[in-house]
C-alpha positions as CSV (number, residue, x, y, z in Angstrom):
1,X,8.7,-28.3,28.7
2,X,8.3,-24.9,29.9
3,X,8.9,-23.0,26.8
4,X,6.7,-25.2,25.4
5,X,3.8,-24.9,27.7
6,X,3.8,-20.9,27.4
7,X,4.4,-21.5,23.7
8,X,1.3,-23.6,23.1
9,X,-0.8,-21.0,25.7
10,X,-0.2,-18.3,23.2
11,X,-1.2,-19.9,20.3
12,X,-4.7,-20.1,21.4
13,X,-4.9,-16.7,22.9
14,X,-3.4,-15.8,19.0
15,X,-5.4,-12.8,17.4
16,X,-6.2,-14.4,14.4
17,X,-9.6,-16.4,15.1
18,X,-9.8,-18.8,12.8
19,X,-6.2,-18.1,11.5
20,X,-5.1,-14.5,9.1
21,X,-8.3,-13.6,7.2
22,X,-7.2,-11.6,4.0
23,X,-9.9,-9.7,2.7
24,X,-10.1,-8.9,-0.6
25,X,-9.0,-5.5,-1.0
26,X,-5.9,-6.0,1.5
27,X,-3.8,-6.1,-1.4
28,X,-0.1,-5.6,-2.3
29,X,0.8,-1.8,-1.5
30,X,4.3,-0.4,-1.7
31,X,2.8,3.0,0.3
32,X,4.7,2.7,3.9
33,X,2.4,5.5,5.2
34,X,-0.7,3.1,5.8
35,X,0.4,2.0,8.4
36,X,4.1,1.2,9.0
37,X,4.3,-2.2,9.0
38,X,1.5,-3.5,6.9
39,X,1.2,-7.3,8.5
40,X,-1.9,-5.1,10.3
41,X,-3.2,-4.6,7.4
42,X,-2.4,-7.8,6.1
43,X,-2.7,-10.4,9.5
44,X,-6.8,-9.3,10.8
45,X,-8.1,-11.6,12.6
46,X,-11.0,-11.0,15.2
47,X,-13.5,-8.4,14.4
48,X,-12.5,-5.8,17.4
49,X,-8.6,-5.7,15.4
50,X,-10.1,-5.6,12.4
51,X,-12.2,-1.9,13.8
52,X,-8.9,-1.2,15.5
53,X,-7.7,-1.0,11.8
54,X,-10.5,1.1,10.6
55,X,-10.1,3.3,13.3
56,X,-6.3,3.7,12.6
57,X,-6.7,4.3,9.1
58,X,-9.8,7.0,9.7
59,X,-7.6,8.8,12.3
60,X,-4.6,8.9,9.5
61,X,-6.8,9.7,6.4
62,X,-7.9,12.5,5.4
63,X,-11.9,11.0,5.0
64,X,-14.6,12.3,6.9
65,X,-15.2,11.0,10.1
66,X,-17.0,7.6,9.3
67,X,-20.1,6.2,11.9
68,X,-19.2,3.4,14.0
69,X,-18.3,0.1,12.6
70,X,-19.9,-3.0,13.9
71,X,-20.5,-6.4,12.9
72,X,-22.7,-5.6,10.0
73,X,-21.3,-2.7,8.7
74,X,-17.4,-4.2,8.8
75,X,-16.8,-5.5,5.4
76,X,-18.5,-2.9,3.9
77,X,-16.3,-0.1,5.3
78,X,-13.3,-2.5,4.8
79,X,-13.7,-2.4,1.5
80,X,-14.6,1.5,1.3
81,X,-11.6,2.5,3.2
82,X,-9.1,0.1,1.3
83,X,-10.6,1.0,-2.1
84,X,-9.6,4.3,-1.6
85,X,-6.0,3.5,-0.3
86,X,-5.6,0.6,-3.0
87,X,-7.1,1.2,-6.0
88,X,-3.7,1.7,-8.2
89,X,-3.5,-1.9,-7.9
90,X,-4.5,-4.3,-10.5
91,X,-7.4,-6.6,-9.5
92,X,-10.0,-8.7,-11.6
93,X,-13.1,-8.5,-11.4
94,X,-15.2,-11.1,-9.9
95,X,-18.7,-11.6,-8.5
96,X,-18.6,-10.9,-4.8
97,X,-21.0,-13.9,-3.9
98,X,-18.8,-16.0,-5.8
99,X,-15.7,-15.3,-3.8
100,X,-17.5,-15.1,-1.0
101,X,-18.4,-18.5,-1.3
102,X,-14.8,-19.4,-2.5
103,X,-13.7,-17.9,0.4
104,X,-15.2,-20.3,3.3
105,X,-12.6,-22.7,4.8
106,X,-13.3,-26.2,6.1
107,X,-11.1,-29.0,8.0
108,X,-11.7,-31.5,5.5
109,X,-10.0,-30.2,2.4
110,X,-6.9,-29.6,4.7
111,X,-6.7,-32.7,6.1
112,X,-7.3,-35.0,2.8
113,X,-4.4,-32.8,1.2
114,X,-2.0,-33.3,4.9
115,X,-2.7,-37.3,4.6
116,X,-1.7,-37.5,0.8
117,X,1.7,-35.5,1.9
118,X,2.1,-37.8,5.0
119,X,1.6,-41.0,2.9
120,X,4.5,-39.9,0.8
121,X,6.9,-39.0,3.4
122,X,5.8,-41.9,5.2
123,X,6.8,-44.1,1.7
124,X,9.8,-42.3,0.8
125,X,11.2,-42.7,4.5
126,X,10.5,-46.3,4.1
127,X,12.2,-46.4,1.2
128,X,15.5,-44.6,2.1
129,X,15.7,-46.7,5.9
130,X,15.5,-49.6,3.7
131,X,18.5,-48.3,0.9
132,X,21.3,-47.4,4.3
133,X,24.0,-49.0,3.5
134,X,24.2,-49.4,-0.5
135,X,24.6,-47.0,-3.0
136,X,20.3,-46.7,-3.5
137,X,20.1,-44.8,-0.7
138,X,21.6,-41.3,-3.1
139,X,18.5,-41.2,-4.7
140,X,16.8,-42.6,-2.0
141,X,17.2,-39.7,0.2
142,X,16.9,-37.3,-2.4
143,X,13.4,-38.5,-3.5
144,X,12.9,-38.3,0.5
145,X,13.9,-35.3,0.6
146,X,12.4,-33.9,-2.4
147,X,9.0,-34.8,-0.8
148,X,9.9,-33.6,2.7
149,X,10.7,-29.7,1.3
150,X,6.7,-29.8,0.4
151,X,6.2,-29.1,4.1
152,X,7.0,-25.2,3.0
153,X,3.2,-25.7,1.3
154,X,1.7,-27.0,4.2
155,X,3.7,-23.8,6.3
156,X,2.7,-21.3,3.5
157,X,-1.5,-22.1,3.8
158,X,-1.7,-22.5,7.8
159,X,0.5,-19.5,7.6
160,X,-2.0,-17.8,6.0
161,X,-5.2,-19.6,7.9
162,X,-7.1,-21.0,5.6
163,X,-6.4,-24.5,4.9
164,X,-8.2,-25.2,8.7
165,X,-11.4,-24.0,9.8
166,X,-10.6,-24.9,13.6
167,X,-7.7,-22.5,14.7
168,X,-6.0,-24.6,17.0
169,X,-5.5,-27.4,14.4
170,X,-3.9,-24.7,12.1
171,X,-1.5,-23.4,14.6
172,X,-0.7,-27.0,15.4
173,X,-0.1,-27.8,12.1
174,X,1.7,-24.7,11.5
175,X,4.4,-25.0,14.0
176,X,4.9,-29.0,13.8
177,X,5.8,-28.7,9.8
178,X,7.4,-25.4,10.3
179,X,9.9,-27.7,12.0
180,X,10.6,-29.5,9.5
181,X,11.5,-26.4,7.3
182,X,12.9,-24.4,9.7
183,X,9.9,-21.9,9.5
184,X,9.1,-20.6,12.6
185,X,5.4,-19.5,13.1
186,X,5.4,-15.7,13.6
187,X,8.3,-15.2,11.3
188,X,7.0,-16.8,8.5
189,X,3.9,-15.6,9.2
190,X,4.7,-11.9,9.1
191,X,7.3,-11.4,6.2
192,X,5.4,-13.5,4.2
193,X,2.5,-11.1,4.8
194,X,4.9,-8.3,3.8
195,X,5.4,-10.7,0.7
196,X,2.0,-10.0,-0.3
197,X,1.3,-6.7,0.2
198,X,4.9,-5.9,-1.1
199,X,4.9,-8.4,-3.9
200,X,8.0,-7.9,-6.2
201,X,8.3,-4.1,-5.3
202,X,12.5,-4.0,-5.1
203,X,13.8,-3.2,-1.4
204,X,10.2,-4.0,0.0
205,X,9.8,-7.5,-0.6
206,X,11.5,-9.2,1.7
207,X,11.0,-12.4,-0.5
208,X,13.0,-11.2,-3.5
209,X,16.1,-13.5,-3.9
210,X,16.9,-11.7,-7.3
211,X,16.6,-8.5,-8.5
212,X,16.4,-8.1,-12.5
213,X,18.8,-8.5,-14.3
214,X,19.7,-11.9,-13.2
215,X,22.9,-13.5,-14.3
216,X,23.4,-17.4,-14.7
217,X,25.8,-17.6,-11.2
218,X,23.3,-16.0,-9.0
219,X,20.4,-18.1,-10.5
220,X,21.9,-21.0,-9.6
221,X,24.0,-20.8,-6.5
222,X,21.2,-18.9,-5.1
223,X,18.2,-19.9,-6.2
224,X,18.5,-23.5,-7.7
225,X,20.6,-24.4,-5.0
226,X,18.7,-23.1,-2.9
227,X,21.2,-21.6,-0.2
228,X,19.6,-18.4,0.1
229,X,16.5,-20.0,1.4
230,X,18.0,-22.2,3.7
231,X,20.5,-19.7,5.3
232,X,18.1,-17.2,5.6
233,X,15.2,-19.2,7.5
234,X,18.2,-20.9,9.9
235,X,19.5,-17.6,10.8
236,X,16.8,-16.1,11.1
237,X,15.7,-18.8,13.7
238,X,18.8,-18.8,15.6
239,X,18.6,-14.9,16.1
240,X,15.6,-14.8,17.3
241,X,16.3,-18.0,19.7
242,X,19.1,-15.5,21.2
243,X,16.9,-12.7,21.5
244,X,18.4,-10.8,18.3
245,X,15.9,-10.5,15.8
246,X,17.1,-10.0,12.3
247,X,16.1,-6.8,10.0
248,X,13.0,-8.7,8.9
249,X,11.8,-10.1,11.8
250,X,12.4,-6.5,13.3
251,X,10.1,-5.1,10.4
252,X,7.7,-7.2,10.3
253,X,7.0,-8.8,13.5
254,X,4.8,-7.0,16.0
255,X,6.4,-5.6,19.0
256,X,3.5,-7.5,21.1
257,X,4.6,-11.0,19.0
258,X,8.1,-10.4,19.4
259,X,7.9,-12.6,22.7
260,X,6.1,-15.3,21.0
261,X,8.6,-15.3,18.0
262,X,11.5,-16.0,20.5
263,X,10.0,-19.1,21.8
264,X,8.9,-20.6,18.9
265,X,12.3,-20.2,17.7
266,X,13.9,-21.5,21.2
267,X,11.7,-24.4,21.0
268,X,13.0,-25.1,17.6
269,X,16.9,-24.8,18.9
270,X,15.9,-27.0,21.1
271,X,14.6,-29.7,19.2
272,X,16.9,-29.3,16.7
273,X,19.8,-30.2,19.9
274,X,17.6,-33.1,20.7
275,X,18.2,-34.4,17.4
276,X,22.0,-34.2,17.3
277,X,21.9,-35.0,20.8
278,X,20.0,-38.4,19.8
279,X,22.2,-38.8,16.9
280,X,25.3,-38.7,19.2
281,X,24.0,-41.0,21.8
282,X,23.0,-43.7,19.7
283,X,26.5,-43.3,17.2
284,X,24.3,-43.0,14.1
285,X,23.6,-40.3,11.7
286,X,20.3,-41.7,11.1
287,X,18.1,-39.2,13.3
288,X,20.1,-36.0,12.0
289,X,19.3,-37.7,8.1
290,X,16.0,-38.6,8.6
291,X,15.0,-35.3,10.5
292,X,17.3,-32.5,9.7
293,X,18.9,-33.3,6.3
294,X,16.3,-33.9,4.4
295,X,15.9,-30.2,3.8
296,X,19.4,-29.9,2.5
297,X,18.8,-33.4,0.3
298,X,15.5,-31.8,-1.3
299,X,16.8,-27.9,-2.0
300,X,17.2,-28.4,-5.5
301,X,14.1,-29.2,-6.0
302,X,12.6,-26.6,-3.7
303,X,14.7,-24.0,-5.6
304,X,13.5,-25.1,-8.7
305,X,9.4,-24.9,-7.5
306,X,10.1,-21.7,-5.6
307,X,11.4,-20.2,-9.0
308,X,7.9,-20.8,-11.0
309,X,6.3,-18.4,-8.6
310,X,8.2,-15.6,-9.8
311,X,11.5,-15.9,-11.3
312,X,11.9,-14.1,-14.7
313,X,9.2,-12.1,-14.3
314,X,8.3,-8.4,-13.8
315,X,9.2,-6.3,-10.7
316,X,8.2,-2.9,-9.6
317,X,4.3,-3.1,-11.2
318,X,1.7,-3.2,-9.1
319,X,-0.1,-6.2,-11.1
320,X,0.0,-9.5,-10.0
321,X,-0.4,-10.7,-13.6
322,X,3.1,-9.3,-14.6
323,X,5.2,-10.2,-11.6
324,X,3.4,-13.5,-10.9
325,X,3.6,-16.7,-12.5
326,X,0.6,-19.5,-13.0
327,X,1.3,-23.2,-14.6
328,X,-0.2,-26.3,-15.1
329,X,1.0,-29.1,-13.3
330,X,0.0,-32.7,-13.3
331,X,-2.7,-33.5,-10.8
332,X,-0.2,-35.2,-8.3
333,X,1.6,-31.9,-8.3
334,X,-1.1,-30.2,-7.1
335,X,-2.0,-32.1,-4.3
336,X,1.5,-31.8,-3.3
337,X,2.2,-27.9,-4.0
338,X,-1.7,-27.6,-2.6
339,X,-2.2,-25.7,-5.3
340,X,0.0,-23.2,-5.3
341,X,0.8,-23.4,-9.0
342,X,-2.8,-20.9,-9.9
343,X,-0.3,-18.6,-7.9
344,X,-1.4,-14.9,-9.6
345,X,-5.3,-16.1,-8.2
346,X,-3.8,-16.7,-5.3
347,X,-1.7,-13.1,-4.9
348,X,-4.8,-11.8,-6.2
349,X,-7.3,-12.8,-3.7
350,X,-5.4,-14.5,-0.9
351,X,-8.6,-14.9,1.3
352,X,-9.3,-17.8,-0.9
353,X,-8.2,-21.3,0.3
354,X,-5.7,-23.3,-1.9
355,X,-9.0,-25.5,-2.3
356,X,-10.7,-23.1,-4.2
357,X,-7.8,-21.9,-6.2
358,X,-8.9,-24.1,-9.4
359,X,-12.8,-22.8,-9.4
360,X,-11.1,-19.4,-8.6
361,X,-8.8,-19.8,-12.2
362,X,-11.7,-20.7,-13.7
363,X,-13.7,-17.5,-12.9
364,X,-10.9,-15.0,-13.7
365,X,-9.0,-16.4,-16.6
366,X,-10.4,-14.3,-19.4
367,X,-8.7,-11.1,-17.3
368,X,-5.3,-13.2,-17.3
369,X,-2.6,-14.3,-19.4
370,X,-2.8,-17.9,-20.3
371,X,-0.9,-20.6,-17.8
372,X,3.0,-21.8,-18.4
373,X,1.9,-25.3,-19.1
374,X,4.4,-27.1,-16.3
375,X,7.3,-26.7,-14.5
376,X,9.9,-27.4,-17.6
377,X,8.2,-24.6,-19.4
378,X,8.5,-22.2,-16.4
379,X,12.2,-23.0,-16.4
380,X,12.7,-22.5,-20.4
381,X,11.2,-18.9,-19.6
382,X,13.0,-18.4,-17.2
383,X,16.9,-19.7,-19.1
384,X,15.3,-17.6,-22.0
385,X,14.3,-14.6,-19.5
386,X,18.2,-14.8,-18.5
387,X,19.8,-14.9,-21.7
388,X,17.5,-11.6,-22.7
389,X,18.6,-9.8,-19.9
390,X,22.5,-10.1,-20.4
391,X,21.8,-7.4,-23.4
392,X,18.4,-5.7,-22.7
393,X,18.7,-5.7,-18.8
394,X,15.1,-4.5,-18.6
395,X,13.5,-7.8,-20.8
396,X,11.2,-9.8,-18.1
397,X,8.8,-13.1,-19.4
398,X,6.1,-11.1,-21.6
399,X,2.8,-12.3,-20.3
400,X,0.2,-11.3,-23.3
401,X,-3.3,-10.4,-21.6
402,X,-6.4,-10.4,-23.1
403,X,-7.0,-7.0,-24.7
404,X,-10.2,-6.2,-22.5
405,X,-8.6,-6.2,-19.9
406,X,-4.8,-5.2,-20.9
């Protein structure tokens, strides 16, 4: 209870406002002399860290001194300063009202999109408590768990802070469906940031499973499987509940967040004894099924959806278009992946919310190559992406773009 009360005291005092603000020219950067660990480049929050930043940066470039930034002068000099740090990395070109506009979060969109996901889960439970018993409950469970693995969408938006306007709601949101995923809140938080301002680059991106050439045995044990995922994020969580954070959390965590990263992982220990302690009491596997399992029962459908994002595709370019992968998915999809399938928009400009990631196609889609229309595609291009690469290790997906803007 403890743990839990300092735990939920942090949260609020968290330096993110209204959750990690990602401005538009924060992008992807493989230079490590920015700033060391770029989740302070990435993760800005209130306005004094975000001059904090500027300040940092005009002390280690080699610019003119710059006048003092305030509230009106901020996002101006943000994007001065980043331009000139950034600009060797590939980024459409869009009206700036128009993304600011795209950028402004609400509660509402989040919480229609949460209620559809909960009205699954809530159904396919139903539906496997009701199958125990008889041989139903095998796809019962999977379908069950199959839904329950979208929680890494819900993880991946609050992660960033947008999905929620109010900050508390996002935290809380954050940390009870990291839970379910075994995502702890300042873990996931900070390598994925490192994710995006790494994307693809070998040895920086935490987030690469594979590394090109990929052979059939490691795409499928490791990916489609879905092992590698689930290992990491539980080890991960059980270092830091012991106080001994991994290489990434070491990386990319924050020396100030460290403390905060090993409670939310002891609370998660915790819970996760409660459950087998429950389970044990009771003489029934049903609570460790219904509330640990299902992330085991749904991996291969999580490896499969986590391998459209960029699987086959280029590494080492610093082009979002090339590494990254958008599809078309049928609108119940969507809902569910929260759009995550317009996923170069979304490396592109990850201040957007997944709300706006359809208008936000729509505007940029003459600069990009045309969407792998649905997941079966995205796999064929992948199997075919394999197959290339057992003789011309360097062949990735080809991505044609339209020759304005090649």
């Amino acid at each position: 209870f403890n743990a839990c009360a300092i735990l939920f005291k942090q949260v609020l005092k968290s330096p993110y406002g209204h959750g990690v603000n990602f401005h538009p020219k924060i992008q992807s950067t493989p230079d490590k002399s920015l700033l060391g660990c770029d989740t302070s480049a990435i993760a800005i929050g209130r306005e004094r860290d975000l001059i904090a930043y500027h300040q940092c940066l005009q002390r280690l470039s080699s610019f003119a001194p710059r006048p003092p930034l305030n509230k009106e002068n901020l996002m101006a000099s943000n994007t001065a300063v980043q331009e000139s740090h950034l600009a060797n990395w590939y980024r459409c070109d869009i009206d700036r009202g128009l993304l600011k506009r795209l950028s402004r979060r609400s509660n509402w969109h989040g919480l229609v999109y949460l209620a559809y996901f909960c009205a699954l889960l809530g159904i396919t439970a139903a539906l496997a408590l009701v199958s125990v018993g008889t041989w139903w409950s095998i796809p019962a469970f999977f379908f069950y768990g199959s839904i329950w693995i979208f929680a890494t969408s819900v993880v991946h938006e609050t992660s960033h802070g947008t999905p929620f306007r109010n900050r508390a709601l996002n935290e809380t949101v954050l940390f009870i469906f990291g839970f379910m995923v075994q995502q702890t809140p300042c873990l996931l938080r900070f390598v994925h940031a490192r994710h995006h301002s790494r994307t693809a680059i070998v040895g920086d991106d935490p987030e690469i499973i594979l590394t090109n050439p990929m052979t059939w045995k490691d795409f499928v044990v490791k990916e489609l499987i879905d092992i590698g995922s689930i290992w990491y994020f539980t080890k991960a969580t059980a270092l830091l509940a012991f106080h001994r954070p991994g290489n990434d959390a070491t990386g990319c965590i924050p020396a100030e967040k460290m403390h905060q990263a090993f409670i939310e992982a002891q609370v998660y220990l915790l819970a996760y004894l409660a459950v087998i302690a429950w389970s044990i009491a009771t003489q029934s596997w049903l609570p460790v099924t219904m509330l640990i399992l299902p992330r085991v029962f749904g991996a291969p459908t999580h490896g499969v959806i986590l391998a459209t994002q960029h699987f086959g595709m280029a590494q080492n370019i610093k082009d979002h278009r090339h590494t990254t992968r958008t599809m078309t998915v049928s609108p119940l999809l969507q809902l569910l992946y929260w759009n995550m399938n317009y996923h170069i928009e979304h490396h592109m400009f990850p201040q957007v919310p997944f709300h706006a990631l359809p208008a936000l196609h729509r505007a940029i889609k003459d600069q990009c190559p045309l969407p792998t229309r649905g997941v079966l595609r995205a796999m064929r291009e992948i199997a075919t992406t394999i197959n290339h690469q057992r003789t011309n290790p360097s062949y990735t997906t080809p991505r044609q773009l339209p020759s304005a803007y090649a």
